[in-house]
N, C-alpha and C positions, 0 to 999 in steps of 0.2 A: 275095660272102658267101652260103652255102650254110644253112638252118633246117631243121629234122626237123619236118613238121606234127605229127606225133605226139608230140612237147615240148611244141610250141604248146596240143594240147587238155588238156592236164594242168596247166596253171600256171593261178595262181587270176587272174592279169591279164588284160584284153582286148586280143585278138589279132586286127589288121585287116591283111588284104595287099591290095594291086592291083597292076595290070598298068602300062603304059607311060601307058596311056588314064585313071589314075587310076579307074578302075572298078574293084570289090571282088570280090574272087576268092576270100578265103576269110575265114571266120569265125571263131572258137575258141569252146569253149560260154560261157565265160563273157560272149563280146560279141552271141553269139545271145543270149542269155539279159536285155542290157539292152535289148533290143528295138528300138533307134534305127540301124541299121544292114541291111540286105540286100545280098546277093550282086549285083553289077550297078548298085546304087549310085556315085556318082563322093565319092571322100575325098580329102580332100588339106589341108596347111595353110591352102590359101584356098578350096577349093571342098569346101562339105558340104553335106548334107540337110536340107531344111527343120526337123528335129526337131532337129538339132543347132548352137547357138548358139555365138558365138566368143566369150570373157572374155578381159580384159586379163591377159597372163603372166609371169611374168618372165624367162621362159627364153627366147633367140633362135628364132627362128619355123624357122629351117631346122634347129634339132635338139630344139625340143620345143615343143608348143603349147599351149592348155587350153580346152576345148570345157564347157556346159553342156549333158548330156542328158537332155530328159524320159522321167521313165518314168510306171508309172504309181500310186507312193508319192508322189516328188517331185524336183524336179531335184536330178541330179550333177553336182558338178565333176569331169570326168578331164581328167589330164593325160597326152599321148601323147608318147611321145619316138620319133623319126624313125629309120629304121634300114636305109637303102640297100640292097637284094638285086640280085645278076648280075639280066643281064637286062633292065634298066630297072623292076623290080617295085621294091615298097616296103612296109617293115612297120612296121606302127605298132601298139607296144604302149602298153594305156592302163592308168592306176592314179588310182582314187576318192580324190581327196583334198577330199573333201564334207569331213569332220569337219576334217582339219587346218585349211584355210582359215578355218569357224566357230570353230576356237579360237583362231588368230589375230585375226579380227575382234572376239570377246570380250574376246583382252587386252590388243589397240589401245584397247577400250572402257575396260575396266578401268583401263588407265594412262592414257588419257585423263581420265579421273575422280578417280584419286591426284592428278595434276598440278592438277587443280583443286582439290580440295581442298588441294593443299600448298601454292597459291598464295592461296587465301583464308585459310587460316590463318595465311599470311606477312601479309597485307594487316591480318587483325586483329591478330597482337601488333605491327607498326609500327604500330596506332592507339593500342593498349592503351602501348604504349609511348613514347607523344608525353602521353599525356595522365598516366598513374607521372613522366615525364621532370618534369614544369612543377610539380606540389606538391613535389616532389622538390626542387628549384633554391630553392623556399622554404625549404624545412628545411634542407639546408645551408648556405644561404646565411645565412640568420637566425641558425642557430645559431653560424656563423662569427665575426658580427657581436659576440651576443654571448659567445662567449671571449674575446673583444677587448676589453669590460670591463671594470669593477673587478666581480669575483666572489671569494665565500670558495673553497676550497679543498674546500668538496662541492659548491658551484654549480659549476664549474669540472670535478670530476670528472661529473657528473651531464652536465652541456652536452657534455663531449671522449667519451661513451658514447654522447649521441643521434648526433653528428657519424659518430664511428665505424659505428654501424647504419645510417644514412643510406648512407654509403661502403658498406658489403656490402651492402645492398642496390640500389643504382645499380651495382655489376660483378654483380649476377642476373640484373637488368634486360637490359644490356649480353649475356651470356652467352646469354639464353633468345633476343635478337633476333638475336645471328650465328648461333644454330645455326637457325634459322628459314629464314635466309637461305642459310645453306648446303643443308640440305634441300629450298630451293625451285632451287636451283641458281643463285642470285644473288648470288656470293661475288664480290666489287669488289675487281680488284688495281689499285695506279697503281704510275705507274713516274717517281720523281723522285732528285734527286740526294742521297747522303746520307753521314754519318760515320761508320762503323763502332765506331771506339773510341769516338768519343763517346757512339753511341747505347747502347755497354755499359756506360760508363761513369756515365751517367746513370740507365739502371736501378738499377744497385748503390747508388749517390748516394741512388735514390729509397725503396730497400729497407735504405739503412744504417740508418736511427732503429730497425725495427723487429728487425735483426737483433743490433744494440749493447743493447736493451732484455733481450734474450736473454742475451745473453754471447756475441753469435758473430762472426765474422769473415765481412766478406763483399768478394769484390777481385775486376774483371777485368783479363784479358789477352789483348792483341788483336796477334799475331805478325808481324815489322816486314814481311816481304813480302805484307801483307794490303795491297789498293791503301785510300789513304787517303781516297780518293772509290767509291762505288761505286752504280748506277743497283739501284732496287729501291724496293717500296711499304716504309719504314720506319714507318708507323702500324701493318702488320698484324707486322712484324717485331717491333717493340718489344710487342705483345698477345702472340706465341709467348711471348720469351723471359722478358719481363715474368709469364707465369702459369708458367713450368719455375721459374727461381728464386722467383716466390712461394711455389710449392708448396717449394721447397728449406729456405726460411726458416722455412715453416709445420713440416716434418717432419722439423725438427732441434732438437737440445737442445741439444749442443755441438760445438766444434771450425766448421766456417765452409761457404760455398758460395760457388764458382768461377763464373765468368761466360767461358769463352774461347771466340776465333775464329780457325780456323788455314785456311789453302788447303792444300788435300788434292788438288787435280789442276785439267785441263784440258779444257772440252768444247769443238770446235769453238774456240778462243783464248779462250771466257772461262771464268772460277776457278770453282772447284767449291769452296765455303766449307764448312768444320766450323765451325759453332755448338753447343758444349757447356756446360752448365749442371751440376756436380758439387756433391754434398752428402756431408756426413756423417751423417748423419739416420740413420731408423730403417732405413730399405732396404725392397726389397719380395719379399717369395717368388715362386719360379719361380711358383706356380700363379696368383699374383695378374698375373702382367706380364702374359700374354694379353690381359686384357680390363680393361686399365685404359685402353683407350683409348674405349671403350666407350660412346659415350652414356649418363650418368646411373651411368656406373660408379666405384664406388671399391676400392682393396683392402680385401679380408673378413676383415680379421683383428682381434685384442684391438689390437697397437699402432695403430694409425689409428684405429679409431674415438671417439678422443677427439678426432679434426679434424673439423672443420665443411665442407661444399663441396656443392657438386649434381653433382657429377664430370660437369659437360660442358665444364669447361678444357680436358682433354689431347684430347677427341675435336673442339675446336673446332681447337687447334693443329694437330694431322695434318691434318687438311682444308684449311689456311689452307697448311702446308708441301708437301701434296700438290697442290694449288692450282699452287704455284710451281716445280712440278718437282723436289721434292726428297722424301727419308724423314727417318723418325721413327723415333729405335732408342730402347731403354733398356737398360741392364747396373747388376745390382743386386747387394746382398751384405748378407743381415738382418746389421746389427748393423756395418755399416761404411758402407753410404750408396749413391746412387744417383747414375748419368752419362747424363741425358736428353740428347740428341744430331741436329743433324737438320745432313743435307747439302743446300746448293741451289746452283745458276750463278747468280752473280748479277755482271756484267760489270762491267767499271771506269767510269767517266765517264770522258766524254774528254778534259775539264779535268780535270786533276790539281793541287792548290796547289802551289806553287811550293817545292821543297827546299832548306830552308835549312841552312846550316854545322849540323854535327851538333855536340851540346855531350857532350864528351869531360870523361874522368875518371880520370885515371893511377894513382891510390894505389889502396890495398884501401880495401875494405869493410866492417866490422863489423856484423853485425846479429844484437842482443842480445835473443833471445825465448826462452821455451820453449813458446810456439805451433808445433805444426808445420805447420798449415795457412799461416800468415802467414809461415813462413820459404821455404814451397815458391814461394811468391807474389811474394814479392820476390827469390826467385832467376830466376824468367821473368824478372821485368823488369829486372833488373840484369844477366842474362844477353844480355838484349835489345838493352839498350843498350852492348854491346861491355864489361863491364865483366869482365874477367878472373878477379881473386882477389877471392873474398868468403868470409869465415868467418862460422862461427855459433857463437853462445855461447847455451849454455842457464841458464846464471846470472851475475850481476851479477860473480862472482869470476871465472868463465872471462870475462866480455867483459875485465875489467881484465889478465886477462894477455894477453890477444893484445892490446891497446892498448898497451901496455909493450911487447913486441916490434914493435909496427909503430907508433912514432910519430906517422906522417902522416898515419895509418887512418881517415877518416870513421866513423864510428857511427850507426847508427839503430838507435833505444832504441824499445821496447815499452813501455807506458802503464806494466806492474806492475813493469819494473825502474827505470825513472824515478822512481817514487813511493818506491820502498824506497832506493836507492841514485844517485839523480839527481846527487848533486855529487859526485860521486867520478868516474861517469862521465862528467860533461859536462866533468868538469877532466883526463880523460883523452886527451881529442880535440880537434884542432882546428876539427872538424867535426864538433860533436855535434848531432843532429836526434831532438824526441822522435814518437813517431808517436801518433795523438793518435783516439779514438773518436768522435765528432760530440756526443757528452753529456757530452766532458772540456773544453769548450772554457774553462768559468770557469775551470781551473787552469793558463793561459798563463802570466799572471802569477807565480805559484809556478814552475815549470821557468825561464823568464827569469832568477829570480834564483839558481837553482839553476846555472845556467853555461849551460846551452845553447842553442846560436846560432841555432836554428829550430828549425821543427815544420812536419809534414804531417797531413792531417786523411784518415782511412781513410773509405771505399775510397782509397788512395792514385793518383792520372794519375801513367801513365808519366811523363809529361813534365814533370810538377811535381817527381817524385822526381829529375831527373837537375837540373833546374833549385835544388834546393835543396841538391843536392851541388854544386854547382861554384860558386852563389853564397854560402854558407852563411858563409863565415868572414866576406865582405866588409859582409853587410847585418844589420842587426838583426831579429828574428822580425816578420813582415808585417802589417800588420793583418788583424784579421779578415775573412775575406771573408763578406760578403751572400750568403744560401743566396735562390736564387728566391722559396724561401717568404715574404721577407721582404721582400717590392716590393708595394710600394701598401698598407700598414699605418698608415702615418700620410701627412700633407697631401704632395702631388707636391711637388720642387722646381720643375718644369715648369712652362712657363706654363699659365695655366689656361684652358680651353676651354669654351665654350659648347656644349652638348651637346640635342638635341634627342632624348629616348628614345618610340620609339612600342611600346607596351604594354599591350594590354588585362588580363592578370591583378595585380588592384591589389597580389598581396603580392609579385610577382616587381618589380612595378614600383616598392612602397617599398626591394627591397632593392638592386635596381639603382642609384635615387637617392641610399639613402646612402653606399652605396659612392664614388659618383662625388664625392657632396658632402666624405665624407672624402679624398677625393684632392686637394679645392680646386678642383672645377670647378662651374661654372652649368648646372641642369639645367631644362628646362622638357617637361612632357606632353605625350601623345595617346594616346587610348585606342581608335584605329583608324587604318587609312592615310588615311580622309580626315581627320582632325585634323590627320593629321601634314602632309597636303599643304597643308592652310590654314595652321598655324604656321608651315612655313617659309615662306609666301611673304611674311610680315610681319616675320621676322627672319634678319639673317645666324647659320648654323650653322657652329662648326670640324667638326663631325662629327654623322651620325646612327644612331642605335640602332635598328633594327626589326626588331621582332617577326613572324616570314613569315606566323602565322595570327592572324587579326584579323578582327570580326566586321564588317558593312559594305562595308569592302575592306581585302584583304590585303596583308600588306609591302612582295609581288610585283608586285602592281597600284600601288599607290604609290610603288614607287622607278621602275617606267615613268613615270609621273605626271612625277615630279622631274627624271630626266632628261629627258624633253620637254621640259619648263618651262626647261630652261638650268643646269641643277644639272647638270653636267657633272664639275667639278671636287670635290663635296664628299665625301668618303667614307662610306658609308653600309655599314653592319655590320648584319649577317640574325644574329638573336637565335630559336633557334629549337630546341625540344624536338626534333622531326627531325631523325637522326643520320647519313641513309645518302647514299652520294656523290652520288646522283641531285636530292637535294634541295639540296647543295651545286650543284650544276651547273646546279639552276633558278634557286637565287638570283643565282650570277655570271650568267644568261645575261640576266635580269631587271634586270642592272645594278649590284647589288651588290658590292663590292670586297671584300668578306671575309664571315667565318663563325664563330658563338661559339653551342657544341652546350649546352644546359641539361641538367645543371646545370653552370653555369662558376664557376671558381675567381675570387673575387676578383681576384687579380693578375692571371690571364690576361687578365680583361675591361680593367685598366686597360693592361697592355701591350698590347696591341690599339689602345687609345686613342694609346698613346707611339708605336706603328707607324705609324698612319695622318696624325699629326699632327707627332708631334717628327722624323720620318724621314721626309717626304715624300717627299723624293728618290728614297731608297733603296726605297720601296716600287712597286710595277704600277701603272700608270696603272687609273683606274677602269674597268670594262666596258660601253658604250655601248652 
């Protein structure tokens, strides 16, 4: 390689040559000019002058190095990159990166110092957050208690409005603590086994009271070649899909919102899932979709801002979906409704349940609405289920003539042609089924006598609709079924348990008591983990309550206590305002067999109890 010195003296870089002997042969003005160098000196990546110091570089030493030189302002960083000349000669041209490295080191400082502070900030609202959690658990809990009551008809409204504020604000709470956590970069995925249809099924179940209060229709569908088991954190899934249809239910007035899940592809052999949420709401303009994802952002326009929210739902969900390797779309249309959408891989488990005889259904179908959101609905799943002809009738007189031409026809009737025309139609079919809102339940009675041979309660399961088509003529309409909501309201039939709750906050701790006492079980106190460790060693417990933070010693220090002592087998439940996996993972490692986050639902606390007690089998051995 051939150099023009006369190049060399014109560039504003320092220019160092040597011979075979690493001795310095020529200069350029600008490396005269840093004064650390003379002609006759030896350079090289390991041998320099005493003025000139080696720094750690990141570039490999045989094609560039980085030297500190004093001058006489104050030392430079240069860095020299290596450049072989004929000969055995060598040039090394140097460039001052003094300032780059100080801006570096500034904004290592600098984000060092964000991270701290984004982690003490996380630290304060998980405090501020433990301690809203625990008056919180009283308020609803009490106020639970009394709806439950005999109250008039404004106590009763007055109590279901403190309940209600309670509920908004415990999802604030909740909201302001994931985004904390995701900003501190502490977003917790687990990865367990779970239902698909169910878990959508359940949503819609959970969002029907609110959407039927409205007048709206709300149903999933979950596409048959979706595996029926599938591995994935289902707590953070059900928060996604659980705040897209809340928001669906919130920003709709009529017509319904969709809940479906289809396999859209294959990465590597496992499914790449579409999870869609569809409304018919207000929709949203192009300008607003950018930045509704937005921390603290909502759409800017007259229709929405009679909704209430802190818009950090949709920016927690893309984080939580981005999180799990997938996106977050929307496609809007003011004045026809909105399709929040997000795709992820979420693999099959490797148990699959066992595939049972599929229940088959030969005749047609009738299905008499003029909903068109509820006809689209029951065409997926009827489609789903291999069912060939299905018609729609949009009034009572169209379903009666196509039941007159298809004798054999099953029917499923819509709540408003039931009411107006129910015995004509149910005397039209051998298989008439009314489809029924969750608030029409007192009117079984009425359609029974009207002719028809069942009823399905909306959101309708696949598999109850195919089940009440193929049983429908043989059985009489089912009894009602027990909504969750309604487990542990009045005395267990269960045997009753002796219960030992350790609980230092005395109103969490009267309402836990009478919770338990209305379910028919013996409760006895501690208002720390050593109470609780002297109580039990003077009586047998079926189970115990405690509280993780407790003032003397903690939950965590007392259920060690217990299992040392030989309390091996009794189950012991962490009752606890801290909500994050970490604190779950102290509790099992502490010995604990389970976990109930405050504020808890009455039922959940007694099923809990029917888990650890009426299902011992069925449940994990404790953690030792």
């Amino acid at each position: 390689m051939a150099v023009s010195l006369a190049v060399l003296d014109r560039i504003a870089l320092m220019a160092v040559m040597t011979d075979e002997q690493d001795q310095v042969t020529y200069l350029n003005a600008a490396a005269e000019e840093a004064g650390a160098l003379e002609k006759g000196d030896v350079f090289s990546p390991t041998k320099r002058p005493t003025g000139i110091r080696p720094v750690k570089s990141p570039h490999p030493v045989t094609s560039r190095f980085t030297t500190a030189i004093d001058t006489n302002s104050a030392a430079r960083l240069i860095e020299w990159t290596v450049s072989p000349l004929d000969g055995g000669k060598t040039l090394y041209t140097g460039q001052d990166v003094t300032r780059d490295r100080k801006s570096w080191a500034i904004l290592k400082d600098m984000a060092r110092s964000a991270n701290d502070a984004s982690q003490a900030k996380m630290r304060f609202l998980a405090t501020m957050s433990h301690e809203m959690r625990t008056p919180l658990n009283g308020i609803l809990g009490m106020t639970g208690l009394m709806i439950d009551t005999d109250l008039d008809s404004n106590q009763r409204t007055y109590a279901e409005a403190v309940r209600e504020s309670g509920m908004a604000l415990l999802g604030l709470i909740n909201d302001i603590l994931d985004y904390s956590k995701i900003e501190a970069g502490h977003l917790e995925l687990e990865e367990q086994v779970m239902d698909p249809a169910g878990l959508l099924q359940s949503i819609a179940e959970l969002l029907s009271p609110r959407a039927a209060h409205k007048g709206l229709e709300i149903a999933s569908f979950v596409a048959p070649d979706v595996p029926a088991r599938l591995l994935g954190d289902e707590a953070r899934l059900r928060q996604v899909i659980l705040n897209l249809a809340g928001n669906g239910v919130k920003f709709t007035e009529e017509g319904g919102v969709s809940l479906e899940l289809r396999v859209v592809g294959q990465n590597d052999a496992v499914p790449v899932l579409r999870f869609s949420v569809t409304d018919t709401g207000i929709g949203i303009s192009k300008s607003n979709i950018d930045r509704i994802f937005n921390e603290f952002a909502q759409a800017d326009d007259t229709r929405s801002r009679g909704y209430e929210g802190t818009g950090l739902g949709l920016s927690i969900a893309q984080q939580i979906v981005k999180a799990m390797g997938g996106t977050i779309s929307v496609e809007s249309e003011i004045g026809t409704g909105s399709t929040f959408a997000f795709e992820i891989p979420l693999p099959a488990a490797p148990d699959q349940p066992r595939t049972e005889d599929e229940l088959k259904f030969d005749h047609p179908v009738v299905v008499a609405t003029d909903n068109a959101f509820l006809r689209r609905m029951l065409m997926l799943q009827l489609d789903a289920a291999g069912i060939s002809k299905v018609m729609f009738a949009e009034t009572p007189e169209e379903a009666l003539g196509l039941l007159s031409r298809s004798p054999r026809a099953a029917l499923l009737c819509d709540l408003k042609f039931a009411a107006s025309d129910g015995a004509r139609l149910a005397k039209a079919s051998p298989r008439a089924i009314v489809l029924l809102s969750p608030v029409a339940r007192g009117r079984l009675e009425a359609f029974r006598r009207a002719g028809f041979s069942s009823y399905l309660i909306k959101p309708i399961r696949q598999s109850s609709l195919m089940e009440r088509l193929t049983d429908a003529p043989q059985r009489a309409p089912r009894a009602e079924r027990l909504d969750s909501k309604d487990v542990g309201t009045g005395p267990s039939t269960s045997r009753k348990l002796r219960v030992l709750l350790a609980e230092d906050n005395q109103i969490n701790s009267v309402l836990a008591t009478a919770i338990l006492k209305r379910a028919g079980h013996y409760v006895d106190l501690a208002g720390n983990g050593r109470e609780a460790v002297e109580t039990f060693a003077h009586a047998p417990y079926d189970i115990v309550l405690m509280d993780m933070r407790m003032p003397e010693m903690d939950g965590l220090e007392a259920t060690r206590r217990l299992r040392s002592q030989g309390a091996t087998d009794t189950p012991i439940i962490a009752l606890t305002a801290n909500a994050s996996t970490a604190d779950r993972e102290e509790c099992l490692a502490a010995g604990m067999n389970d976990f109930l986050s405050k504020p808890f639902d009455p039922n959940d606390l007694i099923a809990m109890l029917e888990r650890w007690t009426g299902q011992l089998e069925e449940a994990p051995r404790a953690v030792s």
